[in-house]
N, C-alpha and C positions, 0 to 999 in steps of 0.2 A: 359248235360246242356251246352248250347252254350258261348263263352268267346270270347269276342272281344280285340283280338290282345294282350293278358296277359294270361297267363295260370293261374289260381289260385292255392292256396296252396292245398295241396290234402295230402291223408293219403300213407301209406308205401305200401297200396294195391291196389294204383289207384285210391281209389274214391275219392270226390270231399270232401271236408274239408266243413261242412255246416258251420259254423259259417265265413270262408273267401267268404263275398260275393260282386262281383265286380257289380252289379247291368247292366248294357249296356254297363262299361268299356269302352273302350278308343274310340276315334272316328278313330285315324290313327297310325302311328307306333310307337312303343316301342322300343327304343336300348339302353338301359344301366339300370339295376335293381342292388340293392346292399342293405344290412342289416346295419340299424346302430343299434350300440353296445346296445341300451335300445329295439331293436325287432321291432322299424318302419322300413317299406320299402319307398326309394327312388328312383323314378319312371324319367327316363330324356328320351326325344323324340320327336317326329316333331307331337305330337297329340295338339289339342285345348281346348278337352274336355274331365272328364270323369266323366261316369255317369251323362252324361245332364249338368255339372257344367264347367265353365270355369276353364282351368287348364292350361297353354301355358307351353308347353316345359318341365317340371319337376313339379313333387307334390311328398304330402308325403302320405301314408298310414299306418293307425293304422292294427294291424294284423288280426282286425276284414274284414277289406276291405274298411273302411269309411277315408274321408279326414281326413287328422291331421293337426285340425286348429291350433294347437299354433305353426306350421309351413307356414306361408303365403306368397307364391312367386308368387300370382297370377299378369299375365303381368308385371313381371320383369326381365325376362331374353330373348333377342330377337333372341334367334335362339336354335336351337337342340345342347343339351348336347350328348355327342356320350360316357362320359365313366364317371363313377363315381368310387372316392375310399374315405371310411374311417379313420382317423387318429386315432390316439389309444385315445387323448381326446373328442372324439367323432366330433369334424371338417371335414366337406366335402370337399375335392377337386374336384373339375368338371371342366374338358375339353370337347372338340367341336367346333363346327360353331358360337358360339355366340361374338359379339364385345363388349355387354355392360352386367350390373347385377345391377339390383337397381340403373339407373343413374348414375353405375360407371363406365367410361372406363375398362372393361376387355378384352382383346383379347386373346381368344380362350381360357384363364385358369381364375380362381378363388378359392376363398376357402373362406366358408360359417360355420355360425355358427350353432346350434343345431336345432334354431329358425327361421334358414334360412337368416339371415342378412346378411351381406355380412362384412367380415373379414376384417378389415381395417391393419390389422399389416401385412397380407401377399402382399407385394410390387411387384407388377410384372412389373414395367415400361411400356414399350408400348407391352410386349406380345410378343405375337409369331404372325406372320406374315403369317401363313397358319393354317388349322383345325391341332386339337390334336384330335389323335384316341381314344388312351391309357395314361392310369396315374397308378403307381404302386408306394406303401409307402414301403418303406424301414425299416427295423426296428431302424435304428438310426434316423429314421422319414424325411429323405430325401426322394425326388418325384422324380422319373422317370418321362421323359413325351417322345411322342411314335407320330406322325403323318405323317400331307404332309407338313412340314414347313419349310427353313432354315436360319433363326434367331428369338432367343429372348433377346426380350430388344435391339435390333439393333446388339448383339453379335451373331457371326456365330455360328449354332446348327443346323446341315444336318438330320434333321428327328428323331432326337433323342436328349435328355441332359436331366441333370439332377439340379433339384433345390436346395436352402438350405430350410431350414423351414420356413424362412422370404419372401420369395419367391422370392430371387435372385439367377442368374445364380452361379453354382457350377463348378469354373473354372477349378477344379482339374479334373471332367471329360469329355475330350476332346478322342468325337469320331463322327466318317463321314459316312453316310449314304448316298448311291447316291440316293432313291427311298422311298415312303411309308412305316413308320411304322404303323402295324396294332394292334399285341399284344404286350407288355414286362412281365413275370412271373418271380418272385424272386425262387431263391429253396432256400431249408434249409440253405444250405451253404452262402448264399448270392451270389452267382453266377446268374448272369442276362441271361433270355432266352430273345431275340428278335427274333417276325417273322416278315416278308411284303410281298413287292414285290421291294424290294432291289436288287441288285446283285454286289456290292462292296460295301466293308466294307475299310476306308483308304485309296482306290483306289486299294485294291485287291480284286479279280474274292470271292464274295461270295453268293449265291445264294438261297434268301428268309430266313435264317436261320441263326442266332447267339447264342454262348453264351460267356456272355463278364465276365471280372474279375470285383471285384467290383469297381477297377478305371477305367473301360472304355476299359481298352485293350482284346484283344482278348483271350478266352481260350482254347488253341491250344489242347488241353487232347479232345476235344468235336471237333471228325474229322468226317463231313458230306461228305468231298472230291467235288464230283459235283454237291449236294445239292439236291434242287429240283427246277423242271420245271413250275412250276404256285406261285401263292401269295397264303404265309400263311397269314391265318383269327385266328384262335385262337390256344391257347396251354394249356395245363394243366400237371401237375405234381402229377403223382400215391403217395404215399405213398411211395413205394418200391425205388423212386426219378425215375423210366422210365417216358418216355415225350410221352404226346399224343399230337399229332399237326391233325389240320385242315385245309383247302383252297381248292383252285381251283389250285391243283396238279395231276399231272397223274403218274409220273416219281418222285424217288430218287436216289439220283448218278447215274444217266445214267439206272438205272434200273424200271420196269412198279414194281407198285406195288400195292398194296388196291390205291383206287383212291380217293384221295378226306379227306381219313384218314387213319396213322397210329402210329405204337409204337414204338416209338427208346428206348433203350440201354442208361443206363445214360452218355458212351462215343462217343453217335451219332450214333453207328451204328445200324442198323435196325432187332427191335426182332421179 
């Protein structure tokens, strides 16, 4: 059955999930899907339409496949949502390209109710001054946020910082990215993965790949040595805590290796 630019929800053996039906689905691209806590999916990306219906930038979908009207964000958000994360009271954060959200000033972040309104208690001043790639919730419900940016709210923040819940800058962690963040991944531990296309971290030689302590500084235990030679795109963490990372890599420390993807070692080195 053909899907435009979404994959549907499908069974454990491949086939297609008949009751997930996306109908003609999206008109253009899809980049950021995420589950809120009651089983909707929310959908953000540079599409217009789906399934024949105006839909600009983000909708919501019931698990059936059909719009979830008591979510209504049609033409209120003026540009591509590039990352979506859930809060443990079910509140959306959403970063990206966008300046505005329901006639609010937003730049580049927000944070939305169930029903899709727009969260007047989260303050974010005038924003961040470049796209956010990545947003990652912390579990004392502090925000990562991960881009091409370096301030918010007019305070210096090189590609990376992190919020409080009110949505003010978090001065306690101060850290310097010379280059794009792409992903940020918490592990169990609370220890922060960052990938880009970085290569100083503080103004030392660090190359596409971090992992920070939970205030910011570096955690030396996590030795990549000469990193890698292209931009990470995304990371994931096994179970077992080893890391899968992804990009447009050929090389780690100096050496060829799977190209493009592989598995480190929860101390950086490569399994």
């Amino acid at each position: 059955t053909p899907c435009s630019k979404i994959v549907a929800l499908a069974t454990t053996d491949g086939t297609m999930k008949p009751l997930f039906n996306i109908g003609n689905g999206f008109d253009l691209m899809v980049r950021s899907i995420t589950r809120h806590n009651d089983g909707r999916i929310i959908i953000g990306g540079n599409f217009n339409n789906y399934n024949n219906i105006s839909q600009n930038y983000l909708t919501c979908l019931d698990n059936t496949g059909s719009i979830n009207t008591n979510f209504y964000i049609q033409k209120l958000i003026n540009h591509w949502p590039r990352t979506l994360s859930i809060q443990q009271d079910g509140k959306v954060i959403i970063g990206g390209y966008f300046t505005a959200y329901k006639g609010y000033s937003q730049n580049r972040i927000t944070r939305i109710n169930n029903d899709g309104s727009h969260d007047s208690t989260f303050n974010i001043g005038n924003g961040f001054n470049g796209d956010v790639e990545t947003t990652c919730i912390q579990s004392d419900g502090k925000i990562l946020a991960g881009g091409s940016f370096s301030t918010f709210n007019g305070i210096s923040a090189p590609n990376i910082t992190r919020l409080n819940t009110d949505g003010t800058k978090d001065t306690s962690f101060s850290t310097s990215l010379n280059n794009k963040v792409n992903q940020i991944t918490i592990q169990n531990d609370g220890k922060i993965l960052v990938g880009g296309n970085f290569n100083q971290f503080n103004g030392q030689t660090q190359n596409r790949l971090i992992r920070l302590n939970a205030d910011g500084s570096k955690d030396t235990s996590f030795n990549i040595n000469n990193g890698l030679n292209g931009e990470v795109l995304a990371i994931a963490i096994q179970n077992d805590g080893k890391i899968l990372i992804g990009g447009n890599f050929t090389a780690y420390n100096s050496l060829g290796y799977s190209p493009r993807l592989m598995r480190l070692n929860s101390d950086g080195s490569v399994d």
